[in-house]
N, C-alpha and C positions, 0 to 999 in steps of 0.2 A: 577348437580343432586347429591344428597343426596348420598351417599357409599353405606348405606344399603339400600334404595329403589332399588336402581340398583341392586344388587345383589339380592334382592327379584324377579324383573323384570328378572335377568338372570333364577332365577332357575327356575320361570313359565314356561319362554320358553325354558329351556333344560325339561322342565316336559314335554313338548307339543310334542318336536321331538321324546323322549324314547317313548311318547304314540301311534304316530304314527307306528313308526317301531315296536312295540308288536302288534297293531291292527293286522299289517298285516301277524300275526301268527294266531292270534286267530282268523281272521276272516275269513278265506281261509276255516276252517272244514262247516262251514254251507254254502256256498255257492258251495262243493264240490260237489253236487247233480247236481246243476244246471250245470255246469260245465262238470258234466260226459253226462250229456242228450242231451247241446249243441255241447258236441267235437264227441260224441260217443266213449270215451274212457274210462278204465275201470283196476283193479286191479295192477299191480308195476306201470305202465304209470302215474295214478292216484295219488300214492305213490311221484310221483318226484318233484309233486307241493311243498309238501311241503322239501322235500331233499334237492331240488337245491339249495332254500332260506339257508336253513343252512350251507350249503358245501360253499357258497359263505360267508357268514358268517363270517365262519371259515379262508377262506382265506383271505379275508380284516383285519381284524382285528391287526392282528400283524404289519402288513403295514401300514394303518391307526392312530393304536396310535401312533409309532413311527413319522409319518411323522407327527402330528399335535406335536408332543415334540420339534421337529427338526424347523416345519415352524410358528408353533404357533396354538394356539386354533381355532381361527374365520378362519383360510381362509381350512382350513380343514373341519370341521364343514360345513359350505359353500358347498363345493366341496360336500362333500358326501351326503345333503340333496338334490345337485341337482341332485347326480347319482340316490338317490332314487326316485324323480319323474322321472329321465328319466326311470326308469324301471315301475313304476306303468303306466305311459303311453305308453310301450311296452303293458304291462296288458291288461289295456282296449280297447285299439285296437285291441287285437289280434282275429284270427277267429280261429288259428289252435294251434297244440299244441307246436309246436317248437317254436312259434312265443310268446308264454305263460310264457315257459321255459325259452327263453330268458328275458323275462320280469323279472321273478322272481327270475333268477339268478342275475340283476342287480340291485333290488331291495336290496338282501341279501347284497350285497356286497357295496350298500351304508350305509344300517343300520351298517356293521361291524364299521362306523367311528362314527355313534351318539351315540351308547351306550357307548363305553370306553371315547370318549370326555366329556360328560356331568360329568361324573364323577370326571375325570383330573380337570374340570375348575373348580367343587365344591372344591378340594382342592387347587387348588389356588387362590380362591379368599374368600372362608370360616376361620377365625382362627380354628387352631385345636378343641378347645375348642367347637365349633358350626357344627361342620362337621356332625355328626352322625344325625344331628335331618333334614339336608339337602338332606343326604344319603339317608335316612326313607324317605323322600318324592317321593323321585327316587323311589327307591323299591317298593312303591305301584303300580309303573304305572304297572306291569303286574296284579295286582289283576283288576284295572282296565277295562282294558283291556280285559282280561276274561268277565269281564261284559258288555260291550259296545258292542264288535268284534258280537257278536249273536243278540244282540235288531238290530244293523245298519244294519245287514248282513238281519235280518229278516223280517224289514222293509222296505229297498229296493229293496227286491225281490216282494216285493208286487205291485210296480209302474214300476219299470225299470227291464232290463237285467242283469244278474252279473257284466258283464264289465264295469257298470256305478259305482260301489262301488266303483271302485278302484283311480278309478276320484277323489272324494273325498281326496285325496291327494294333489292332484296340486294344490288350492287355500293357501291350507295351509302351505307345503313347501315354495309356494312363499313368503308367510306373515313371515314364521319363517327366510328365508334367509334378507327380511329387519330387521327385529329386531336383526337378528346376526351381521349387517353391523354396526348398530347403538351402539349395548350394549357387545359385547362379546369384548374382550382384544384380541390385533393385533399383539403382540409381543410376539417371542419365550421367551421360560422359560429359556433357557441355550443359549450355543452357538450351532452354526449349525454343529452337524458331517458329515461327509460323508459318505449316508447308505449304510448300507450294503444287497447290492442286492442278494449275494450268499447265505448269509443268510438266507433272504425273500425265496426266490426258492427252498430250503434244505425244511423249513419249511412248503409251500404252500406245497409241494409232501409228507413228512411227515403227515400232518392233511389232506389232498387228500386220500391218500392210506387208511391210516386207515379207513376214513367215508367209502370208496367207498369199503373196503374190508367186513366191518361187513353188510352194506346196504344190499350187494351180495348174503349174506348166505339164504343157504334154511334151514328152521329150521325144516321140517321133515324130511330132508336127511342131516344132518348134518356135519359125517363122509365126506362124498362125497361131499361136498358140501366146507370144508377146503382143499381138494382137488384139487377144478376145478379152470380150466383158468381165472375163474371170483372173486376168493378169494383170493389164495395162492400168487399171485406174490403182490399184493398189499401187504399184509400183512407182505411178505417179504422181502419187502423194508418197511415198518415200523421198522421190526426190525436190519434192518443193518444201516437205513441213521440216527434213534434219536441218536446213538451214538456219529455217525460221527457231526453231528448238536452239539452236545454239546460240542465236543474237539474243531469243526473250532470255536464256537462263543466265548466258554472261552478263545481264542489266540486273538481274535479282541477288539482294540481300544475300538472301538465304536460298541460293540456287540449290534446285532437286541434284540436279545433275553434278557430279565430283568435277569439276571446270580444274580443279589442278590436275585431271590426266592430259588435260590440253596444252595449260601452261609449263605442266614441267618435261624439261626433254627426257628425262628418267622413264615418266612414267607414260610420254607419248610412246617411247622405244617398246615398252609391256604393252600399251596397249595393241600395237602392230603385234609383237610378238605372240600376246593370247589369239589375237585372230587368226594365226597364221595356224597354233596349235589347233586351236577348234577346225580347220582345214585340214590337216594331215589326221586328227581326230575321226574325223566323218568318215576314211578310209576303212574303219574295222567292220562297217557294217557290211561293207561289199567282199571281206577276205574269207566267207567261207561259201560266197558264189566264184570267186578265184579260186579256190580250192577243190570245188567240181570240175573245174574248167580245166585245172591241170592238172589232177591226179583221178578224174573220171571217181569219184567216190560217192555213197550215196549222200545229202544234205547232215543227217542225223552225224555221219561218222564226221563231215568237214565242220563242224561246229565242236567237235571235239581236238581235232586237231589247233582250234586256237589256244588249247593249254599253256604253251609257250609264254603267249604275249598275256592270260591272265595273271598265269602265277610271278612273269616281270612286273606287270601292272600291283599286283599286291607287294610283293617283296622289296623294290628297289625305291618307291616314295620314301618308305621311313631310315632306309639306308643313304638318303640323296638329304632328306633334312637331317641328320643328323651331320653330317659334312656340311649343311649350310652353315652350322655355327661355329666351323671351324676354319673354311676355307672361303665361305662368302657364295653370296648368289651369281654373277659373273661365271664362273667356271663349271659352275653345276650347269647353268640354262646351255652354252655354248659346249660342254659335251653331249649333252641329251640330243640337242637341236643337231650335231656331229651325226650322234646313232641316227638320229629320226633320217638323216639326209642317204648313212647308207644303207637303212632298211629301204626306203623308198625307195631309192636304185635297183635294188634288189627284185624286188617288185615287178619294178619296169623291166625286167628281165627275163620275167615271167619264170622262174627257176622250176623247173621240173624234180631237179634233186629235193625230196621231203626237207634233207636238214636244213638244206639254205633256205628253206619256208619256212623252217621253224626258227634258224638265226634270223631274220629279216625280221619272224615276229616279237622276238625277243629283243630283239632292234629297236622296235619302234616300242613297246615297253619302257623302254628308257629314255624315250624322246616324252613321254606322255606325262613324266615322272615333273618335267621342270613347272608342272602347273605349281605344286608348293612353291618353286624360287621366286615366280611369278609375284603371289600372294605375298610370301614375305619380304619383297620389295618393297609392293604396297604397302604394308603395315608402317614398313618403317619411314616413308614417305610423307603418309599422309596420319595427320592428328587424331589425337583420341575420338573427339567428337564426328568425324566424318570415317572414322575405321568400314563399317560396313558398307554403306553408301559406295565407299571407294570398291571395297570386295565385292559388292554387287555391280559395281563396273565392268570390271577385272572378268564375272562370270558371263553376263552379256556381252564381252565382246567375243570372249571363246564361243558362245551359244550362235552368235550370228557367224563365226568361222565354219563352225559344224552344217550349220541351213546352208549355208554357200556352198563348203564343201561336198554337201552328200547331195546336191542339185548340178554342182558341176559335173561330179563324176558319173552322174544318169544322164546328165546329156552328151559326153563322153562317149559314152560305151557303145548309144545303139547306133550314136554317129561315124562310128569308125568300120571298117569293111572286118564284121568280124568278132565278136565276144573276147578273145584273147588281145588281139588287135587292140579294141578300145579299155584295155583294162590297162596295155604297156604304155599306151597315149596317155590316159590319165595318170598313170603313175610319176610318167616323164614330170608333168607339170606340178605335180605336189614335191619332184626332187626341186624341182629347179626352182618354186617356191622357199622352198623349207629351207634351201641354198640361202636365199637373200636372207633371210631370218638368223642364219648364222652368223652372216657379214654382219645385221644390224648390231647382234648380242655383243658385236666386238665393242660397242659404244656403248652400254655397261657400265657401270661404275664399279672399280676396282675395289678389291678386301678393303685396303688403305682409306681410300672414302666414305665405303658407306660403312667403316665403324665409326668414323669420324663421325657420319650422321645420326647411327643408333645413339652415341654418347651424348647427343647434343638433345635428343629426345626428351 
């Protein structure tokens, strides 16, 4: 078979696995009704559908890309799509909630190994030169997503039970795991270290504590609330073991952790910057409670009013990579990060006028988009043998912007004298955030440079 058909053939089906594990973000909000009527359960319980998934997430991921650097692309890949059917089919069997949970934790925690993989394999098997417009394809599958996860969710509540959506899985993991056997590359990128598990475990309890210390907080009792048994210890083991985590992995060999997002200024600037986006990120979950707020509409209808920012979100990833391999990542990240700063203004504005709702979301669309220039920075940064590891960086650090973010802006809101009120406060601080993120992107490596680097690859 032809190099580049195949590779066409690969990235369909790493398009197909990313789509899956985003469905099963976005489709979980509309069938969460159904779900509370059959369990009889109801407000933080509710809350952990979607939690577990990400907390699991979170913990795969560092483990996952490492071990597909270590054993190779395809049998990892493999391995984690079947852990994600084995959890979609905890899903739809379940009756009760624990049996839910556990589905969904196993779910999360297979997706952590198809998102960083799909990534890794596009840089290894894309030349530099062609990455960004591959990336861009990637990137859209959440705008996707957003689109789908509510027509599928809405039309198979109309014939079947919830638990049959989640079915919809299992044919297709199965189909993607024969095409992965057939077309994905079997062979490590480097040679095999010997992981580092103490690592792994520092790590897992580091991005534990943290989710599970911010999840905790009560945001009208706030004071009391950094306080209690259910905040403080967590959070303070955040701040004693990240230390301890960075002195053990900079002494090891074969450190878990990608130590060149430390050492390089390149890729310390990405990694501020992903965090900064997983921050202005966490804001879509609150714009169709801002969308009651100022246009008095029912929920169902302000959830459709985010059409704007989905179909930006789909459309403009693969029109942003495909300019990445033209004009360089530097000017893609620092216009996005431009939109992102005046949709958030906007925001802060509180616009009453529909369209400036829908320009702001349309806005921020295109600030959401520089996650590929992100990636393809890294790619070309960091070595074959550490490509995932480093893209599993790259995703936890946006993943801990998003916890931060969508905790700031609930303590925000019921803080300020007011619903409206705290919605313009918080917005203020995601412009003025997303501001210095600009400034940073100006430090950037120029077209000039980082071809000079792809060439040198």
């Amino acid at each position: 078979m032809d190099q580049s058909k195949k590779n066409t053939k690969i990235l369909f089906m790493l398009f197909v696995g990313v789509l899956i594990g985003a469905l099963d973000l976005s489709i979980v909000g509309p069938v969460l009704p159904a779900i509370e009527k059959s369990m009889n359960i109801h407000g933080r319980s509710l809350s952990w559908i979607f939690s577990i998934y990400l907390l699991f997430y979170l913990f795969g991921i560092p483990l996952m890309s490492k071990l597909s650097d270590v054993y190779g692309r395809r049998i990892i890949y493999i391995v984690c799509l079947a852990i994600f059917g084995l959890g979609a089919t905890f899903v739809s069997l379940s009756g009760d909630l624990t049996t839910l949970l556990i589905g969904r934790a196993i779910q999360g925690f297979g997706s952590s190994g198809v998102f960083p993989v799909a990534a890794a394999t596009v840089g290894d098997l894309f030349p530099a030169q062609k990455r960004g417009k591959a990336l861009g394809l990637l990137g859209a599958v959440f705008g996707v997503a957003f689109i789908l996860g509510p027509i599928i969710a809405g039309s198979m509540l109309h014939f079947f039970n919830w638990n049959a959506i989640f079915l919809i899985n299992l044919p297709i993991v199965l189909i993607l795991i024969i095409f992965s056997i057939r077309l994905l590359p079997g062979k490590p990128v480097g040679e095999k270290p010997v992981i580092n598990w103490a690592g792994i475990f520092l790590m897992i309890v580091v991005l534990s504590s943290f989710s599970l210390g911010l999840n905790n907080m009560d945001v009208e009792n706030l004071a009391t609330s950094l306080g209690s048994w259910s905040v403080l210890p967590f959070l303070l083991l955040v701040f004693l073991l990240t230390p301890v985590l960075l002195i053990y992995e900079r002494k090891q060999k074969d450190s878990f952790l990608t130590i060149e997002f430390f050492r390089s200024s390149q890729l310390r600037l990405v990694g501020f910057i992903a965090f900064g986006l997983g921050l202005f990120q966490s804001s879509i979950v609150f714009l169709p409670k801002l969308a009651v707020e100022l246009f008095q509409v029912s929920p169902s209808k302000a959830s459709f009013m985010l059409l704007p920012l989905v179909l930006s979100t789909a459309i403009v990833p693969p029109l942003s990579g495909h300019l990445l391999d033209k004009i360089g990542s530097r000017i893609i990240v620092l216009s996005g990060l431009i939109f992102a700063v005046a949709s958030l203004y906007l925001f802060s504005m509180l616009p009453k006028n529909v369209l400036l709702f829908y320009a702001a979301e349309a806005g921020l669309g295109f600030g959401l988009a520089i996650r590929a220039s992100l990636k393809y920075i890294v790619l070309n940064e960091i070595g074959a043998k550490e490509r995932a590891a480093a893209v599993g960086m790259l995703i936890i650090f946006i993943s801990i912007g998003q916890i931060t973010g969508a905790s700031l802006i609930g303590v925000i809101i019921p803080g300020s004298k007011g619903i409206s009120a705290g919605f313009g406060n918080a917005f203020v601080l995601l412009t003025a955030i997303t501001t210095i993120l600009v400034i940073l992107s100006l430090f950037l490596q120029k077209r000039k440079k980082e071809m000079a680097k792809i060439y040198t690859i």
